[in-house]
C-alpha positions as a Markdown table, in Angstrom:
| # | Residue | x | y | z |
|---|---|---|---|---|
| 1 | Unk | -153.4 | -136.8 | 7.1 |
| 2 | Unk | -156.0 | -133.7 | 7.8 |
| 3 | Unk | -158.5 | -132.3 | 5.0 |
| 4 | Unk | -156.1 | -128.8 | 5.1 |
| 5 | Unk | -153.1 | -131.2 | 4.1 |
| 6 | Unk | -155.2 | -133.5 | 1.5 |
| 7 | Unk | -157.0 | -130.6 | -0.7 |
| 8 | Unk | -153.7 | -128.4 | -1.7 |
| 9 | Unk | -152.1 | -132.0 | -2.8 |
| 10 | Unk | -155.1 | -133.3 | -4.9 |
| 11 | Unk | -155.7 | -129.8 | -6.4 |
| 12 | Unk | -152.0 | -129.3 | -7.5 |
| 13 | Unk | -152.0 | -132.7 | -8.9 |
| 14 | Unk | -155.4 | -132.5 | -10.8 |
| 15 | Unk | -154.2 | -129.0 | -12.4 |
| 16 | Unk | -150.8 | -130.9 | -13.5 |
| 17 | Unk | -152.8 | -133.7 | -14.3 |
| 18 | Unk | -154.5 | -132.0 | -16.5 |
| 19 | Unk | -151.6 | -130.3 | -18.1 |
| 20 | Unk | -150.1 | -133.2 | -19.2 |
| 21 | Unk | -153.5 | -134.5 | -20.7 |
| 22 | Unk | -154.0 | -131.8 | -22.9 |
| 23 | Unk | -150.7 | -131.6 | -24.1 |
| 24 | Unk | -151.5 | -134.9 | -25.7 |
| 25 | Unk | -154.8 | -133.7 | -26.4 |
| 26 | Unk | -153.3 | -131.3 | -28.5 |
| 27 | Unk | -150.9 | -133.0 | -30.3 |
| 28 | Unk | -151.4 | -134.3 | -34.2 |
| 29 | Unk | -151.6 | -138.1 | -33.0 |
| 30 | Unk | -152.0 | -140.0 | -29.7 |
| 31 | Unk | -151.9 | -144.0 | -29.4 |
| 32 | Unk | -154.9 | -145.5 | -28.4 |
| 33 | Unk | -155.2 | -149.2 | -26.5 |
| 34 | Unk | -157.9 | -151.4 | -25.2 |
| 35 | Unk | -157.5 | -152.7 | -22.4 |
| 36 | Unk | -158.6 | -156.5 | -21.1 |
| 37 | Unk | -162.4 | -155.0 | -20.5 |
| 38 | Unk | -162.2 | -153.7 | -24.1 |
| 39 | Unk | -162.3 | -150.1 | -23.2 |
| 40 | Unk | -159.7 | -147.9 | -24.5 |
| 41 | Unk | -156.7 | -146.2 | -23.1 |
| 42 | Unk | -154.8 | -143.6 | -24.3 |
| 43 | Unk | -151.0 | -142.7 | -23.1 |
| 44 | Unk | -152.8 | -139.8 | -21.6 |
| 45 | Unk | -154.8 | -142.0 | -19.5 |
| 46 | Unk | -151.1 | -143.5 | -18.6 |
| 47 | Unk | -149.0 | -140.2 | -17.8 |
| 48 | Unk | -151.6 | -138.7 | -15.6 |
| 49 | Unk | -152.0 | -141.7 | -13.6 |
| 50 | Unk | -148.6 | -141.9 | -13.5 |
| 51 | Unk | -147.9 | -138.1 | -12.6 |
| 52 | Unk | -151.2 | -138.4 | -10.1 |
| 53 | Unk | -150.2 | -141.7 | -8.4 |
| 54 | Unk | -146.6 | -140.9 | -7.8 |
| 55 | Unk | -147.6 | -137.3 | -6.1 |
| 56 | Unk | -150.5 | -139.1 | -3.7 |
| 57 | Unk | -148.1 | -141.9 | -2.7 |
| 58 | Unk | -145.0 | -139.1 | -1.9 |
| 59 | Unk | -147.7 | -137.0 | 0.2 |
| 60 | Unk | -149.7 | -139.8 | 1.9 |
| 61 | Unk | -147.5 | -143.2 | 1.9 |
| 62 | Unk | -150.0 | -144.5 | 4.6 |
| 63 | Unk | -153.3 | -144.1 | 2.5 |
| 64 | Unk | -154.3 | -147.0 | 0.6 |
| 65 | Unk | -154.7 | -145.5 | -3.3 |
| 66 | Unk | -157.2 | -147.5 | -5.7 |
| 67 | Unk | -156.4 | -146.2 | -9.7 |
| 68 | Unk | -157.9 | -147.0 | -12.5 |
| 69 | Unk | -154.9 | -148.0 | -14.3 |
| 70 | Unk | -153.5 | -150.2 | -11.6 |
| 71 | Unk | -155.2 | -153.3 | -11.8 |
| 72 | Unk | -153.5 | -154.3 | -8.8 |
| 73 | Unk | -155.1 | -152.1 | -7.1 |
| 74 | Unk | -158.4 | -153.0 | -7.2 |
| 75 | Unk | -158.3 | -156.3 | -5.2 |
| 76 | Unk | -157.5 | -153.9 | -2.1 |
| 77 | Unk | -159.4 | -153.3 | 0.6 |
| 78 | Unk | -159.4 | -150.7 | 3.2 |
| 79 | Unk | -161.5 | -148.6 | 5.2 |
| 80 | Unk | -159.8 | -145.1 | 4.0 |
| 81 | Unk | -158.9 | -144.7 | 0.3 |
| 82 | Unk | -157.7 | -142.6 | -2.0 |
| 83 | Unk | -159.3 | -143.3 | -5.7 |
| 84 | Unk | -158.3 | -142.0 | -9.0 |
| 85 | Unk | -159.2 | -142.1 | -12.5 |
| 86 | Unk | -156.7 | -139.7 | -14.0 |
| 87 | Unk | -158.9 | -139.4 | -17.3 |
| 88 | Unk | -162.7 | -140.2 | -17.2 |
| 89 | Unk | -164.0 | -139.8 | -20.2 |
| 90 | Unk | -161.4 | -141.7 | -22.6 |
| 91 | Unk | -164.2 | -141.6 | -25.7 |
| 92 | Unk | -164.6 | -138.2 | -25.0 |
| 93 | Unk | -161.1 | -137.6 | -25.4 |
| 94 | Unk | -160.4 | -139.7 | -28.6 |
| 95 | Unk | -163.1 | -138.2 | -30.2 |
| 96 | Unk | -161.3 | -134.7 | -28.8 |
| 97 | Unk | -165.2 | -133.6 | -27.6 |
| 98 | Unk | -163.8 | -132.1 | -24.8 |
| 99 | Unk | -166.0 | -133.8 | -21.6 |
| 100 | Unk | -163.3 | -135.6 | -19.8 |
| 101 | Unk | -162.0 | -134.8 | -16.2 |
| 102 | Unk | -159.7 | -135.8 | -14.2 |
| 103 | Unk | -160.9 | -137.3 | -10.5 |
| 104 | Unk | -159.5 | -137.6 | -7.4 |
| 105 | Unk | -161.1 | -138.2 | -4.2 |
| 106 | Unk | -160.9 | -139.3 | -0.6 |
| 107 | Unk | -163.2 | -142.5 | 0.9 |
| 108 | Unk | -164.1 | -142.6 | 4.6 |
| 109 | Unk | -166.0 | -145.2 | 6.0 |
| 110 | Unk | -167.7 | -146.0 | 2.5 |
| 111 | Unk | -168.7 | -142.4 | 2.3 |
| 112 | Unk | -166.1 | -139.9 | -0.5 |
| 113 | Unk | -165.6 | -137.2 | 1.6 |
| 114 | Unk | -163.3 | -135.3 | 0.1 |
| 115 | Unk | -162.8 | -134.5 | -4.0 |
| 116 | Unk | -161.8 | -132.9 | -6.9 |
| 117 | Unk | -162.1 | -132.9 | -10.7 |
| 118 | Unk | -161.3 | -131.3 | -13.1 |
| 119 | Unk | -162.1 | -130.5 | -16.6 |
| 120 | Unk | -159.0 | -129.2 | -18.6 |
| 121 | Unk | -160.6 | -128.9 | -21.6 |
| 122 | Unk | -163.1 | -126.8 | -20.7 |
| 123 | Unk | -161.1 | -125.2 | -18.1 |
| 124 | Unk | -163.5 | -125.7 | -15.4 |
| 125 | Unk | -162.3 | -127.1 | -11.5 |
| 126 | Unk | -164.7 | -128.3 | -8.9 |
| 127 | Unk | -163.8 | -129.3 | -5.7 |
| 128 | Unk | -164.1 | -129.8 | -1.9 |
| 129 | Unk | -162.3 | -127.2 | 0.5 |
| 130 | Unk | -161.2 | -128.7 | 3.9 |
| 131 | Unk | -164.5 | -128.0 | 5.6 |
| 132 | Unk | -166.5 | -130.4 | 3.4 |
| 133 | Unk | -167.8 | -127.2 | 1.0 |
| 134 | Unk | -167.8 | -127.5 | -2.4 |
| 135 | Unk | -166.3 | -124.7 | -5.0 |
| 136 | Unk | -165.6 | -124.2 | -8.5 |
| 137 | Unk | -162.2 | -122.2 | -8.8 |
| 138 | Unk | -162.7 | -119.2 | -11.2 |
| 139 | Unk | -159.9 | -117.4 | -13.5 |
| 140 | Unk | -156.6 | -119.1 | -14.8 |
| 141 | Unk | -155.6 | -122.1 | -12.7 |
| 142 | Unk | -152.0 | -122.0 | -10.9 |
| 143 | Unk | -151.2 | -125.3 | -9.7 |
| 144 | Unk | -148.8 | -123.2 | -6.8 |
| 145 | Unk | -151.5 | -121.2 | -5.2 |
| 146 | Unk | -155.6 | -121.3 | -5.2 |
| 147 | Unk | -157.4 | -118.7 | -7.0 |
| 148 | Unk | -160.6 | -116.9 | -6.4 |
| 149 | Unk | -163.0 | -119.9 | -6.1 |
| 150 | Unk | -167.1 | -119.5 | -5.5 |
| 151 | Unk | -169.4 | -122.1 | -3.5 |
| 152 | Unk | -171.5 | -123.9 | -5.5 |
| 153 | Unk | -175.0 | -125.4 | -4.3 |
| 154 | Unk | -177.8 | -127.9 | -5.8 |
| 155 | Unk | -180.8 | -126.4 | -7.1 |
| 156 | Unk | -184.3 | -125.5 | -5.4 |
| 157 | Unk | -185.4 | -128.2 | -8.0 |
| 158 | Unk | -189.1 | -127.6 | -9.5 |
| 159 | Unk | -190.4 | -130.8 | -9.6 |
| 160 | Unk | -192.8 | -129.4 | -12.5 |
| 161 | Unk | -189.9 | -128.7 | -14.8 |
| 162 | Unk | -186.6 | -130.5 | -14.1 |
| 163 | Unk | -183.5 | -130.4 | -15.4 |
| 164 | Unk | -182.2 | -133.6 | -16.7 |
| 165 | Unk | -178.4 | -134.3 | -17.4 |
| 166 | Unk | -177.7 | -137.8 | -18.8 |
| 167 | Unk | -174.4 | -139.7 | -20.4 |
| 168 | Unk | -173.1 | -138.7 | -23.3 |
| 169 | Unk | -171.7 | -141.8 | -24.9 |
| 170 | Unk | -173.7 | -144.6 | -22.8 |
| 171 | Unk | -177.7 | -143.1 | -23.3 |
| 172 | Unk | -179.8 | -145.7 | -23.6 |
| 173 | Unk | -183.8 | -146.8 | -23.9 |
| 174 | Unk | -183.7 | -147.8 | -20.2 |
| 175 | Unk | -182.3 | -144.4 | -19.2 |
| 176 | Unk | -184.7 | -142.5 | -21.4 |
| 177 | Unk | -187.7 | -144.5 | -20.3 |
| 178 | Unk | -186.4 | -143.6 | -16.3 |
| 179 | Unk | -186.1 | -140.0 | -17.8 |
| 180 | Unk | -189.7 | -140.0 | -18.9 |
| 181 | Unk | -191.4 | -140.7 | -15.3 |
| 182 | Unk | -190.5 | -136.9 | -15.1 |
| 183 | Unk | -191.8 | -133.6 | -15.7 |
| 184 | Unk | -189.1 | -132.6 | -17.9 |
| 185 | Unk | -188.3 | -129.3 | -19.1 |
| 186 | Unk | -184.8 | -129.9 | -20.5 |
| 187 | Unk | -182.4 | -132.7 | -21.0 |
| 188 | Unk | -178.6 | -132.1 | -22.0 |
| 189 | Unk | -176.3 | -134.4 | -22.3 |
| 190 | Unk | -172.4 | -134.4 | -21.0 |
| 191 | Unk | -169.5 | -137.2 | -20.6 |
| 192 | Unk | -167.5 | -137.5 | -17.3 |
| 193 | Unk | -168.0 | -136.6 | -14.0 |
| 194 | Unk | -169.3 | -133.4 | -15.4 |
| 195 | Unk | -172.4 | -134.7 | -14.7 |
| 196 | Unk | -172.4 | -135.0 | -10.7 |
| 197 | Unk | -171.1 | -130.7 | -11.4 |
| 198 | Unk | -173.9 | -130.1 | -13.7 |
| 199 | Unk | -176.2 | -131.0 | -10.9 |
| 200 | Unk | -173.7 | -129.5 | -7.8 |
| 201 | Unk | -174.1 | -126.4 | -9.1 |
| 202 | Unk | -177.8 | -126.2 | -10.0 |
| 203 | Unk | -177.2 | -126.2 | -13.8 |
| 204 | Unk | -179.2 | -129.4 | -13.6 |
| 205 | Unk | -181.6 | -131.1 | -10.7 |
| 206 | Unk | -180.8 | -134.9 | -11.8 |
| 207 | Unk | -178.6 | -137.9 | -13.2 |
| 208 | Unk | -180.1 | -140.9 | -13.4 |
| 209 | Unk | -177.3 | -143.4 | -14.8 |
| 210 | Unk | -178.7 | -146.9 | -16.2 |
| 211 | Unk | -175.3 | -148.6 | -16.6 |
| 212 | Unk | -172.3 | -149.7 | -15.9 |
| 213 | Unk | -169.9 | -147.6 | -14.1 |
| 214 | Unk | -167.1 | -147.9 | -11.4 |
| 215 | Unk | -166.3 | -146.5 | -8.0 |
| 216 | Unk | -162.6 | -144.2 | -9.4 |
| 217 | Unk | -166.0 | -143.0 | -12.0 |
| 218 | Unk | -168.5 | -141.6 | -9.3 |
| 219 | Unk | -166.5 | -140.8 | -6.1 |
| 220 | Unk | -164.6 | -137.7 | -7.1 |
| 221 | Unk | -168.3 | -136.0 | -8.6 |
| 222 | Unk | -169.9 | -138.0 | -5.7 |
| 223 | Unk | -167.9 | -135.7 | -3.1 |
| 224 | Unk | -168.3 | -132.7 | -4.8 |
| 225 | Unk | -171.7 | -133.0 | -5.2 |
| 226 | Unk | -172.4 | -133.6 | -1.4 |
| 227 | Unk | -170.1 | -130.7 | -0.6 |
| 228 | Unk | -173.2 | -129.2 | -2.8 |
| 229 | Unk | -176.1 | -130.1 | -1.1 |
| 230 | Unk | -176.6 | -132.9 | -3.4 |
| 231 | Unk | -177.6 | -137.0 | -3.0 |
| 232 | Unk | -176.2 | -139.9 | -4.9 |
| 233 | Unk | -178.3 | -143.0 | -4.1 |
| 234 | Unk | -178.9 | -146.9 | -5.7 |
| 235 | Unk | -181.3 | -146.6 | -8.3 |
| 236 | Unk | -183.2 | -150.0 | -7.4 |
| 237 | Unk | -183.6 | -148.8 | -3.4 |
| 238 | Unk | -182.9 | -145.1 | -3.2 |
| 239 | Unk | -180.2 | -146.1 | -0.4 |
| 240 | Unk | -177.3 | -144.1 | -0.4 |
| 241 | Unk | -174.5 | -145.5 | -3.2 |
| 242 | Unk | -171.6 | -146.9 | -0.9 |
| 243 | Unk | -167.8 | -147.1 | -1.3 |
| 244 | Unk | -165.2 | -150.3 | -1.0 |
| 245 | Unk | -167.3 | -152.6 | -2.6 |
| 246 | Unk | -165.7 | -155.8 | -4.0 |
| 247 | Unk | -164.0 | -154.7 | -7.2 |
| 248 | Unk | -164.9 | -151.0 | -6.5 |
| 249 | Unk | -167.9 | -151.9 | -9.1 |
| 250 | Unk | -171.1 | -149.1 | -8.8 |
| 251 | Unk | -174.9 | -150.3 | -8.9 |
| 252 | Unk | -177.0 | -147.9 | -11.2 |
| 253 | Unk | -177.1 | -144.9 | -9.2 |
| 254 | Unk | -179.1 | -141.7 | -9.6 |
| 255 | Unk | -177.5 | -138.0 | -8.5 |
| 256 | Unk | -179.9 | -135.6 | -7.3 |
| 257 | Unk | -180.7 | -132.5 | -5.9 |
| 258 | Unk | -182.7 | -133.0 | -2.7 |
| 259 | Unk | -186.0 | -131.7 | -3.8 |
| 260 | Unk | -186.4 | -133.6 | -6.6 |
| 261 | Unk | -189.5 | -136.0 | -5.6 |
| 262 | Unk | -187.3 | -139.1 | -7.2 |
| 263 | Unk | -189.6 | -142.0 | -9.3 |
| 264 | Unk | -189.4 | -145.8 | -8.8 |
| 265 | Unk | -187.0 | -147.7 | -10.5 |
């Protein structure tokens, strides 16, 4: 498998991913499980990682593929990966709030090289190109052919006046007192991956995030943030986050812009 084969693939599949979300998005009603951690999945959760899974494992039989609605998966190891979470941002969707994305992305070496994601909703597309850059895709979306697409960079962060983005649904006192160690000039809020775009394309200089999340959470925004410009590191060393851990479980993290002059933990 190259890059030039991967990106067409995980585009095409994010765009029908995405399709197939929001025509349940759209409908009058939607089921709605939980699931054995006692967060919630929807059958749009189910078709796109159905749709999504089916396409990787047709394209790339030999490529180990971690999903979050494969529990199976996630007692795998391997030193390439392909992760999914085919909707982050499930209470985002329920509550039809619009901030959920679909991610896909490509582990090498503990390091998610390659990514995309995808907000339908919102009708916004991030992702990596074969040479490692990052873009956001601009105009109506056609799963058979790329269309115009513009690189995207991190910000020349003022360290005076930063740009906060934080989660939506999981803000907490510990993630507001982080928050607060900055020079602040605005703080928004967003659910998803969004966040690691918010920061890959300057609209904000940091995400601190002060809970629980999982690797098929972080790796799609982690790649298309470093295809930015931009850092993910543990929040209790500043090392960077790494990939393939046991039970694809995340640290706290924080995702930054490279001049932000980052606090203490």
């Amino acid at each position: 498998m190259t890059y030039e084969d991967l990106i067409p693939v995980i585009r095409r599949l994010a765009i029908e991913a995405g399709d197939k979300i929001m025509e349940i998005y759209n409908s009058d009603d939607f089921d709605v499980k939980v699931k054995s951690d006692d967060s919630p999945v929807t059958e749009a959760d189910e078709a796109a990682d159905a749709l999504i899974s089916a396409g990787l494992r047709a394209a790339f039989p030999d490529i180990l593929l971690v999903t979050e609605e494969q529990a199976a998966s996630h007692s795998t190891k391997g030193d390439t990966f392909l992760i999914v979470d085919p909707l982050d941002g499930t209470k985002e969707f329920i509550h039809r709030r619009g901030d959920f994305t679909v991610n896909i992305a490509l582990v090498e070496n503990g390091v998610p090289t390659r990514g995309v994601v995808y907000a339908p909703a919102k009708d916004r597309m991030f992702y990596t190109l074969p040479d490692g850059q990052s873009v956001e895709e601009t105009g109506a979306l056609d799963k058979a052919a790329p269309g115009a697409t513009a690189p995207i960079s991190v910000s020349d962060a003022d360290n005076s006046a930063l740009m906060v983005v934080a989660s939506k649904s999981h803000r907490d006192q510990a993630t507001d007192d982080y928050i607060n160690k900055y020079s602040v000039k605005d703080s928004k809020s967003a659910g998803s991956s969004l966040k690691f775009c918010l920061v890959a394309t300057g609209e904000a200089d940091i995400y601190p995030r002060v809970g629980r999340t999982m690797e098929w959470d972080t790796a799609a925004g982690h790649a298309v943030l470093a295809g930015a410009g931009g850092k993910v590191v543990r929040f209790d060393t500043h090392e960077p986050l790494a990939y393939g851990k046991d039970g694809y479980a995340n640290p706290f993290f924080i995702a930054y812009a490279p001049g932000v002059e980052l606090k203490e933990a």
